[in-house]
PANU-523543 format. One record per residue (C-alpha): residue number from 0; x, y, z. Coordinates in steps of 0.001 Angstrom, whole numbers, plus 524288, in hexadecimal, padded with zeros to 5 digits. Layout:
<rec num="NUM" X="X" Y="Y" Z="Z"/>
...
//
This chain:
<rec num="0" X="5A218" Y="3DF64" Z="8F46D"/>
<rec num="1" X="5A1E2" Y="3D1EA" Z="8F110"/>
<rec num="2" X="596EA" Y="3CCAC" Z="8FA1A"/>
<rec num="3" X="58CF9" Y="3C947" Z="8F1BD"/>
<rec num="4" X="5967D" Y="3C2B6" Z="8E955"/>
<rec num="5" X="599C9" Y="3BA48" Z="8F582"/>
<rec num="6" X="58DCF" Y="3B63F" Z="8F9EE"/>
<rec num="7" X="5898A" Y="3B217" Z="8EBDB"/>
<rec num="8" X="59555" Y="3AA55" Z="8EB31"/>
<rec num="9" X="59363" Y="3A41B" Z="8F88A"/>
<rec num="10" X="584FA" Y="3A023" Z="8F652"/>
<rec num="11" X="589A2" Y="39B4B" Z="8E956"/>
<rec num="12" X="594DB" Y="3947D" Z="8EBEE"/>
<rec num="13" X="592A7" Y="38F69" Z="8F9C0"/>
<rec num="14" X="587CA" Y="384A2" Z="8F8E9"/>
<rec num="15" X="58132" Y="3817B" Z="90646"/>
<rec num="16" X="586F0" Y="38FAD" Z="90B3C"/>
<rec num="17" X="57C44" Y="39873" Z="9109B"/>
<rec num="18" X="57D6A" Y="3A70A" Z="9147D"/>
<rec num="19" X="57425" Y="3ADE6" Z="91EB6"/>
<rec num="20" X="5722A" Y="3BBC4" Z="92015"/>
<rec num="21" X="57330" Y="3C00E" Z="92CCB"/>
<rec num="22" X="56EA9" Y="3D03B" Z="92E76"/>
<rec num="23" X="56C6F" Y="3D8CB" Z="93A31"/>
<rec num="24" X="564A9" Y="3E028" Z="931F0"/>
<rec num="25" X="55661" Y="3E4D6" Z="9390B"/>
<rec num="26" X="54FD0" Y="3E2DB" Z="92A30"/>
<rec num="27" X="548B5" Y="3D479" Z="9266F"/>
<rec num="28" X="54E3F" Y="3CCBB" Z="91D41"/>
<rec num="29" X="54852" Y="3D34E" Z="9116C"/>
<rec num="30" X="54F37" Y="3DEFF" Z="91336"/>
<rec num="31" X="55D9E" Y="3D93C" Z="911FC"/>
<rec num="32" X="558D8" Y="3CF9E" Z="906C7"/>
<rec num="33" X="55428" Y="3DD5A" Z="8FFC7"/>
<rec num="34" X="561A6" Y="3E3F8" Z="90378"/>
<rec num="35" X="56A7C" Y="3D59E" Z="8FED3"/>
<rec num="36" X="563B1" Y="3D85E" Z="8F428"/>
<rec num="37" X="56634" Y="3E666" Z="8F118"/>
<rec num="38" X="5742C" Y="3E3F9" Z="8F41F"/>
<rec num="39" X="577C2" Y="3D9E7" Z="8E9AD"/>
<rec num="40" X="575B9" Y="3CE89" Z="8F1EC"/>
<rec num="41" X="56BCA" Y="3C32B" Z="8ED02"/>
<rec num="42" X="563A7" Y="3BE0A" Z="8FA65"/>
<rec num="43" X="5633B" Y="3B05B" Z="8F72D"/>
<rec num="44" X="5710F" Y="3B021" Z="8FA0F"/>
<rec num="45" X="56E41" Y="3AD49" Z="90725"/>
<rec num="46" X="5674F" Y="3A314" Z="90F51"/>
<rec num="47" X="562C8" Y="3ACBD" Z="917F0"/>
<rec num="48" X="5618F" Y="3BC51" Z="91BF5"/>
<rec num="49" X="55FAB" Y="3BE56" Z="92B9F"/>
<rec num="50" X="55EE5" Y="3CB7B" Z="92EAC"/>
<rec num="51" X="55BC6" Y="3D012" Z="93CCA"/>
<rec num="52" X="54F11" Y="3D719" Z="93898"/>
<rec num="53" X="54946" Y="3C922" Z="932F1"/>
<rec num="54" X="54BFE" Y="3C1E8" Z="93EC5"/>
<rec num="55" X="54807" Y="3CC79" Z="947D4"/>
<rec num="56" X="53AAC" Y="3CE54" Z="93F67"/>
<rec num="57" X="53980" Y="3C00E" Z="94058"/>
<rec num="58" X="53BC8" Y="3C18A" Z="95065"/>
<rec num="59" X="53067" Y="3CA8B" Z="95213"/>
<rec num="60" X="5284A" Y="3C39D" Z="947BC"/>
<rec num="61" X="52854" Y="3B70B" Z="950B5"/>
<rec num="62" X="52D1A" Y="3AEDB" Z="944B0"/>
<rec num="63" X="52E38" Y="3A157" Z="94BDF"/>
<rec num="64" X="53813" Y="39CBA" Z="9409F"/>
<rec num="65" X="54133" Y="3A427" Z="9442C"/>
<rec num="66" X="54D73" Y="39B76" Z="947D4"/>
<rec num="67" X="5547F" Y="3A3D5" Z="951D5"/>
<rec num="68" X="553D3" Y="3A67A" Z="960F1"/>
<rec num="69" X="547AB" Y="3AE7C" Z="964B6"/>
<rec num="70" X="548AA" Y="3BA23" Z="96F5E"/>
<rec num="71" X="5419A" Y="3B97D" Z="97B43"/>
<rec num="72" X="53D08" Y="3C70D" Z="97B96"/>
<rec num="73" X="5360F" Y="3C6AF" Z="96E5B"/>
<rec num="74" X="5311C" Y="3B8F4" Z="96FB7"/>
<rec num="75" X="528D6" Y="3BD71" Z="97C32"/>
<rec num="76" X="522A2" Y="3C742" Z="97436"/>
<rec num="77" X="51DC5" Y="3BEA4" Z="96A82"/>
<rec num="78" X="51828" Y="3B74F" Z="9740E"/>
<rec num="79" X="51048" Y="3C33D" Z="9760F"/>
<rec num="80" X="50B35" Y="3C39C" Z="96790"/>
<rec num="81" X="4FCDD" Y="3C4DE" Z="96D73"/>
<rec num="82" X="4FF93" Y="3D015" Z="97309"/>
<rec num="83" X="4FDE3" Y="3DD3C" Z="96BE7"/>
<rec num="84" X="5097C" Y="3E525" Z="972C4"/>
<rec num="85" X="51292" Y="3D88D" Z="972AB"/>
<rec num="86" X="5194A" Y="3DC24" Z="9639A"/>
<rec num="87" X="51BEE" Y="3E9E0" Z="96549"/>
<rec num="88" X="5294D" Y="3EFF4" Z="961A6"/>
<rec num="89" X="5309C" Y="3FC86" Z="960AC"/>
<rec num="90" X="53B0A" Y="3FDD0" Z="95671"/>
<rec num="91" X="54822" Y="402EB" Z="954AE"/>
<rec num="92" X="54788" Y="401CA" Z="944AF"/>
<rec num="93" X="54D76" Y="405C2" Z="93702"/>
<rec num="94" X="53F7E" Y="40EFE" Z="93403"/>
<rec num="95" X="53EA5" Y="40349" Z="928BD"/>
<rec num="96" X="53488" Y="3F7EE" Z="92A4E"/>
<rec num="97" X="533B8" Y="3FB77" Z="93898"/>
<rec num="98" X="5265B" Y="3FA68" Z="93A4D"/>
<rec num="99" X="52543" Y="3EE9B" Z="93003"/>
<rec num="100" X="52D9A" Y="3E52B" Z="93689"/>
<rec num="101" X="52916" Y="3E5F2" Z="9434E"/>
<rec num="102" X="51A7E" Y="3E3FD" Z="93E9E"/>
<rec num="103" X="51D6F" Y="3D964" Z="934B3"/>
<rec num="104" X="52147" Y="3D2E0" Z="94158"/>
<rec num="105" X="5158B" Y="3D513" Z="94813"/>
<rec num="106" X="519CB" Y="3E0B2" Z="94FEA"/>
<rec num="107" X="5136C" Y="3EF2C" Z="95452"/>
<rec num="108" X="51F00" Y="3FA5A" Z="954B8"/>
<rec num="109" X="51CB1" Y="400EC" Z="96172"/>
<rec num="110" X="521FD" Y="40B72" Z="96BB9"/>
<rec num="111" X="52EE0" Y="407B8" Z="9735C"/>
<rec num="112" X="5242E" Y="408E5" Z="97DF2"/>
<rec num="113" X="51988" Y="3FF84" Z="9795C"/>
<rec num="114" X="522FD" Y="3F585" Z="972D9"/>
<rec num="115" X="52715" Y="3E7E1" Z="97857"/>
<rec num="116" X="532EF" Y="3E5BD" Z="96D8B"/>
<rec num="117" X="53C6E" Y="3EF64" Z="96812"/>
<rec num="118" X="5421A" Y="3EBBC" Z="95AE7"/>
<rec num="119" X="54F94" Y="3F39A" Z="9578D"/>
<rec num="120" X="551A6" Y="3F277" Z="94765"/>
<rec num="121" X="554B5" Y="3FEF7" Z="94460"/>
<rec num="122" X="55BA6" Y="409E9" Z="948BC"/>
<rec num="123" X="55608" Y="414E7" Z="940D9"/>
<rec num="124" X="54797" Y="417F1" Z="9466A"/>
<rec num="125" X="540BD" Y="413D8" Z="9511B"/>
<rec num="126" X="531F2" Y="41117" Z="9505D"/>
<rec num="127" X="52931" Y="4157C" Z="95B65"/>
<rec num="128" X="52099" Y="40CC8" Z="95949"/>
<rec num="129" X="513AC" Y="41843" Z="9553C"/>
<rec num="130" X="517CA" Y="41B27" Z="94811"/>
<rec num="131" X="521EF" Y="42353" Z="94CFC"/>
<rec num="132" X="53240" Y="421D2" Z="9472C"/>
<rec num="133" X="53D34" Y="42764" Z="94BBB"/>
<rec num="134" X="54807" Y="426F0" Z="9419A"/>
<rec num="135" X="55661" Y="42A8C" Z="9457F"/>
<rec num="136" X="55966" Y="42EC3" Z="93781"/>
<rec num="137" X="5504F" Y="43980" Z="939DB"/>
<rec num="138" X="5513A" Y="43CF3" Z="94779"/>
<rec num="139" X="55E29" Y="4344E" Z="94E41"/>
<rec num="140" X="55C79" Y="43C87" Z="95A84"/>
<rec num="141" X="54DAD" Y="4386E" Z="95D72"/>
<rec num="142" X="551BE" Y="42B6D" Z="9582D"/>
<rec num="143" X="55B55" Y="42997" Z="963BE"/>
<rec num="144" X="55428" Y="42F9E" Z="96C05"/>
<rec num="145" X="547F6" Y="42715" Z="969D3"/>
<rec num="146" X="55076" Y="418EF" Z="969B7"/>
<rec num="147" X="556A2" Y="41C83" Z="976FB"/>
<rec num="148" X="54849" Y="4211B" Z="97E55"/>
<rec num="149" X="54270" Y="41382" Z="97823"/>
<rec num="150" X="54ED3" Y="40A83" Z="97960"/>
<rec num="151" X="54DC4" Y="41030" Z="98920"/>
<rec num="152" X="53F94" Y="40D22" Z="98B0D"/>
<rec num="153" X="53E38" Y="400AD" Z="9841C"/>
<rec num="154" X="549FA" Y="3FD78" Z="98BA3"/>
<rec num="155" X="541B5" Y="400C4" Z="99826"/>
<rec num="156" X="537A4" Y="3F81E" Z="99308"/>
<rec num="157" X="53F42" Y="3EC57" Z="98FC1"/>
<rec num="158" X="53B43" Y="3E9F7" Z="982B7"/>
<rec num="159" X="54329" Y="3E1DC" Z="97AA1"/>
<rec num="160" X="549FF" Y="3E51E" Z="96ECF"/>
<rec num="161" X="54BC9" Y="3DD7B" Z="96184"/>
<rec num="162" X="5583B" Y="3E1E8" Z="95984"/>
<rec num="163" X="5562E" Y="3DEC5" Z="94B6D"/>
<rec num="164" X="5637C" Y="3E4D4" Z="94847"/>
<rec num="165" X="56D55" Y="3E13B" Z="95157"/>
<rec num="166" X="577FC" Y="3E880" Z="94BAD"/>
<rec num="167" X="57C6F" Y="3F49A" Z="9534F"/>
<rec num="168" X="582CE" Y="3FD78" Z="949E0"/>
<rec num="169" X="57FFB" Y="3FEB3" Z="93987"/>
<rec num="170" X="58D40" Y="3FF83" Z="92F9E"/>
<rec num="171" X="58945" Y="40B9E" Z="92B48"/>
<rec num="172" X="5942A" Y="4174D" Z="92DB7"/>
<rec num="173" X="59197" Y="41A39" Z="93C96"/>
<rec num="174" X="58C9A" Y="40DBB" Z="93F5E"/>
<rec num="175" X="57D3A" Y="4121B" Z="942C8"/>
<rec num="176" X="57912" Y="409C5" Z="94D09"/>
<rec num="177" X="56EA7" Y="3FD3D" Z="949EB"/>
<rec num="178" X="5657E" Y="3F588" Z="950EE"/>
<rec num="179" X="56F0E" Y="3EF77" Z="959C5"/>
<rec num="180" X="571DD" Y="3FC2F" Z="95D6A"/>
<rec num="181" X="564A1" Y="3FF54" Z="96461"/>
<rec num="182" X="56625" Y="3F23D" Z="96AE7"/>
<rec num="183" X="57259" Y="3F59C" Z="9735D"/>
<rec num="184" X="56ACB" Y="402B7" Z="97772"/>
<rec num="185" X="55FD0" Y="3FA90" Z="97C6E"/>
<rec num="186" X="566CA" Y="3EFB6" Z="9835C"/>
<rec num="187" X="56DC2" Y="3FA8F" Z="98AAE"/>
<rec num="188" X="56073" Y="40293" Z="98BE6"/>
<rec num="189" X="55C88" Y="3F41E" Z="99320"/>
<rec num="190" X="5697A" Y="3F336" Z="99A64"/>
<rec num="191" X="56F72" Y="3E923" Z="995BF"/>
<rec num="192" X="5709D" Y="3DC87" Z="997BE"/>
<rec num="193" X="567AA" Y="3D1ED" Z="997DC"/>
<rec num="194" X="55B64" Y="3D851" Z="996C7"/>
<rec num="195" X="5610D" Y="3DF9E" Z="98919"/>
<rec num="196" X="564BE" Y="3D2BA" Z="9859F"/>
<rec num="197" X="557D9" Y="3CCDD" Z="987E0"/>
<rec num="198" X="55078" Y="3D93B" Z="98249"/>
<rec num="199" X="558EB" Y="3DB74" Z="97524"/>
<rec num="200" X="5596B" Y="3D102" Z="96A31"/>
<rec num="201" X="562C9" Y="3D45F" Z="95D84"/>
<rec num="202" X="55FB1" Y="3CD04" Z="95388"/>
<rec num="203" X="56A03" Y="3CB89" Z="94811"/>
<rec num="204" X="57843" Y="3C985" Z="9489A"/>
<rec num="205" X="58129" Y="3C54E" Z="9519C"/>
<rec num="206" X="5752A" Y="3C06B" Z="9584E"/>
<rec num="207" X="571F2" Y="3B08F" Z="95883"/>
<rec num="208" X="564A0" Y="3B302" Z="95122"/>
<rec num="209" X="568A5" Y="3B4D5" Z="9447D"/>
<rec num="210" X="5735E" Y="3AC20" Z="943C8"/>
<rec num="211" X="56B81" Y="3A246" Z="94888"/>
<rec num="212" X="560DB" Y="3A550" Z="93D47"/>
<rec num="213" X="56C1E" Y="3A4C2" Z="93400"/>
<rec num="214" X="5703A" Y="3995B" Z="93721"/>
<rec num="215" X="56420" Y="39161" Z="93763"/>
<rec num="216" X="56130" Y="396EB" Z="92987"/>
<rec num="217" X="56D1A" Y="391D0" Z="92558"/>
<rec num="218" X="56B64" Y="38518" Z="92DEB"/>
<rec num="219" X="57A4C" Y="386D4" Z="9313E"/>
<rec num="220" X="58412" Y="38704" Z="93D29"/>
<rec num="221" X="588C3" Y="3935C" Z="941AA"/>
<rec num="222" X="59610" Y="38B5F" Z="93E81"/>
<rec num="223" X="592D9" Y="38B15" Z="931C2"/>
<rec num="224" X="58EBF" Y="39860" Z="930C6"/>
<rec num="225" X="5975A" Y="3A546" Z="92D03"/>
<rec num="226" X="5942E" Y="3B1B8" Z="93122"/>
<rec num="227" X="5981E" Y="3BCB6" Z="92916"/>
<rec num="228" X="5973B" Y="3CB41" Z="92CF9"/>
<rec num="229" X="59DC8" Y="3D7F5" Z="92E86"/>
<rec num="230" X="598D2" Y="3DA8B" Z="93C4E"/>
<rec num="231" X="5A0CB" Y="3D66E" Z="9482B"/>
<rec num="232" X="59594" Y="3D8D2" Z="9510D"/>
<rec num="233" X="589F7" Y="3D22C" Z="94A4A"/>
<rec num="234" X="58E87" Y="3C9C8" Z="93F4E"/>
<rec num="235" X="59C25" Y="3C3ED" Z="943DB"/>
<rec num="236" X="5987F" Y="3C46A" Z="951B5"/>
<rec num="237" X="58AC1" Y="3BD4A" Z="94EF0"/>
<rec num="238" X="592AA" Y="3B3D1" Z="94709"/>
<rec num="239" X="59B59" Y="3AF7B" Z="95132"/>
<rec num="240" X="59200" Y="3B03D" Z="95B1A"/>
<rec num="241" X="58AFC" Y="3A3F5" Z="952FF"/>
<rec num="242" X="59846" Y="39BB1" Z="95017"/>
<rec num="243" X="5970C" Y="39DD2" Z="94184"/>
<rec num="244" X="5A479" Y="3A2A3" Z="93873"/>
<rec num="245" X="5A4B5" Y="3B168" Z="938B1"/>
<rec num="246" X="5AA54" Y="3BB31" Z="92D38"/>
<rec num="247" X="5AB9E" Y="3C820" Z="93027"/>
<rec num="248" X="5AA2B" Y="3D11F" Z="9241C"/>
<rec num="249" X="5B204" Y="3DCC0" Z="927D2"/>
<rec num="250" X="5B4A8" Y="3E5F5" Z="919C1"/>
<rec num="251" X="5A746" Y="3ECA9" Z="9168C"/>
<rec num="252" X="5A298" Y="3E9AC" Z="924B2"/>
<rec num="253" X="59D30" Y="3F073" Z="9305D"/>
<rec num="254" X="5AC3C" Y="3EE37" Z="93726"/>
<rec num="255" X="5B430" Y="3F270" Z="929DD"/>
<rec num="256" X="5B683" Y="40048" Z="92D39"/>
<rec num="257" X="5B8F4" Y="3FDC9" Z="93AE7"/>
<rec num="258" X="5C3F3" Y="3F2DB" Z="9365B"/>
<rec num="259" X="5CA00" Y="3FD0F" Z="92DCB"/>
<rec num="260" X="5CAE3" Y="40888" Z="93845"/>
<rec num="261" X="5CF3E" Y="3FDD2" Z="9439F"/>
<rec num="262" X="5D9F2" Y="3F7F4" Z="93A83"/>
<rec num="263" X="5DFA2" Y="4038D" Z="9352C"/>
<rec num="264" X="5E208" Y="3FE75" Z="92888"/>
<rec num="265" X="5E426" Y="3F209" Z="92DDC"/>
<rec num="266" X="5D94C" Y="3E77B" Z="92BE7"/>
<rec num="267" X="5DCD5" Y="3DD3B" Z="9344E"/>
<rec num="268" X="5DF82" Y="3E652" Z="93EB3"/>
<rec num="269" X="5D399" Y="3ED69" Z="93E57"/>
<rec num="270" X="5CA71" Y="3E049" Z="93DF0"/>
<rec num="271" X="5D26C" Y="3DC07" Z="94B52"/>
<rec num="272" X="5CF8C" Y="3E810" Z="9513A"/>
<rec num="273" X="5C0BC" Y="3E8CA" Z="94C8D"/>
<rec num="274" X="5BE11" Y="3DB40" Z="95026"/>
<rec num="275" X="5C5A7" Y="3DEDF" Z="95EC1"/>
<rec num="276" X="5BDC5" Y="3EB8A" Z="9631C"/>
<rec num="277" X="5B13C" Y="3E451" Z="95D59"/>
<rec num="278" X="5B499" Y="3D8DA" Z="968FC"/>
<rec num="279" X="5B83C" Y="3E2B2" Z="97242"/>
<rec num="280" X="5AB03" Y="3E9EB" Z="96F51"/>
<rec num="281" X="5A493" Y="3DB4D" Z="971E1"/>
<rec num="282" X="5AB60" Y="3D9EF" Z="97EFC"/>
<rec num="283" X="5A81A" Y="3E596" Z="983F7"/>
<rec num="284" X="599B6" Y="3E4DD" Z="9808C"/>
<rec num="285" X="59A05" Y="3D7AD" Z="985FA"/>
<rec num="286" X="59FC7" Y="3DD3D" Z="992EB"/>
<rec num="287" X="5AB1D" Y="3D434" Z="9940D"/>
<rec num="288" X="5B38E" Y="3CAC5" Z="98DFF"/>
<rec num="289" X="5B141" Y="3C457" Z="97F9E"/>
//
């Protein structure tokens, strides 16, 4: 309540202001200027709308504009352009526009077998690569049991893995896993370390990409900059991470609930103790002091 409202007044009361969108969503940029739209919001409210799916579609499409750190991994296979097998790539999807934006960017869906790139932007189906679609809706056993044989051999064959989601859980009730989800299961299907770091690229927030795309469409410093978000682990982390003023939004966001139960009717309490077990959580993923 009230948002639209406040970014109206901001854009219209704030000359020389500019305000980015920054989302991890998997869709292109059409998509959330459709769905601003169909919420109440008016587009041309802001400079810009990055979502993951653009700048990943952007990745595989080769687009030399693009003003943001390359990846090894897929830069070697466009070298390859020439050859016929070099743009193949097996899909963990949504079972929408699949097919469509992987061949608007001038690549063949294949097997988990025949493929040289693995893109993870869904985590509802998962295309064989023959015409065949397993869909968890319909069938979540086969669905599991198909993204743990391929995760294993594509593992086996060190392919690498572009995440055009990077976030690891949706705010739905039960929090269904996303994108970022499949990610951890395949860096610990490679064991770790630096090879999963070299073999799995997230694009989106809290990773430097974005930001960095942000930034140079607004032609700002990060000091300039603020960051606003409701996600400790993507938008106030990714934030920081860039020097820029962070605001968490905490009523109406993914952590609200979680501050209610941990406060116990006390607000400040439960934001201390949310914003403690999230640091602890860091630390121990990080395997040692923060």
């Amino acid at each position: 309540e009230g948002v639209i409202e406040t970014i109206q007044k901001l854009k219209n009361e704030n000359d020389g202001v500019r305000m980015v969108i920054l989302s991890n969503s998997s869709k292109r940029q059409s998509h959330s200027i459709k769905m601003l739209k169909k919420l109440g919001f008016n587009p041309d409210d802001f400079d810009d709308i990055i979502t993951s799916g653009e700048v990943s579609h952007r990745m595989l499409s080769g687009d030399d504009a693009l003003n943001c750190d390359t990846w090894e991994c897929l830069t070697n296979l466009m070298k390859n352009d020439g050859n016929n097998d070099s743009k193949k790539v097996f899909v963990y999807g949504s079972g929408s526009n699949d097919e469509e934006y992987c061949t608007s960017a001038g690549w063949e869906l294949a097997s988990v077998n025949e493929a040289n790139l693995i893109l993870a932007r869904g985590t509802f189906t998962i295309n064989d690569g023959c015409g065949a679609v397993v869909d968890k809706n319909e069938d979540a056993e086969q669905y599991n049991q198909m993204l743990a044989e391929t995760l294993a051999i594509a593992a086996k064959r060190r392919i690498p893995m572009l995440v055009s989601n990077p976030d690891k859980v949706r705010p739905d009730e039960g929090l269904p896993p996303m994108p970022g989800a499949i990610a951890d299961q395949y860096e610990a299907a490679l064991g770790g370390g630096q090879t999963a770091t070299d073999l799995v690229k997230r694009i989106g927030k809290p990773f430097k990409e974005v930001y960095d795309l942000a930034l140079c469409s607004s032609q700002d410093e990060a000091s300039s900059a603020c960051m606003v978000g409701d996600a400790l682990e993507t938008d106030v982390t990714g934030g920081n991470s860039i020097g820029c003023t962070t605001v968490w939004v905490i009523n109406d966001g993914i952590h609200g609930p979680d501050v209610l139960e941990k406060g116990e009717g006390n607000y400040e309490d439960g934001v201390a103790e949310v914003l403690s077990c999230f640091n602890e959580a860091r630390v121990k993923a990080k395997g040692g002091d923060d």
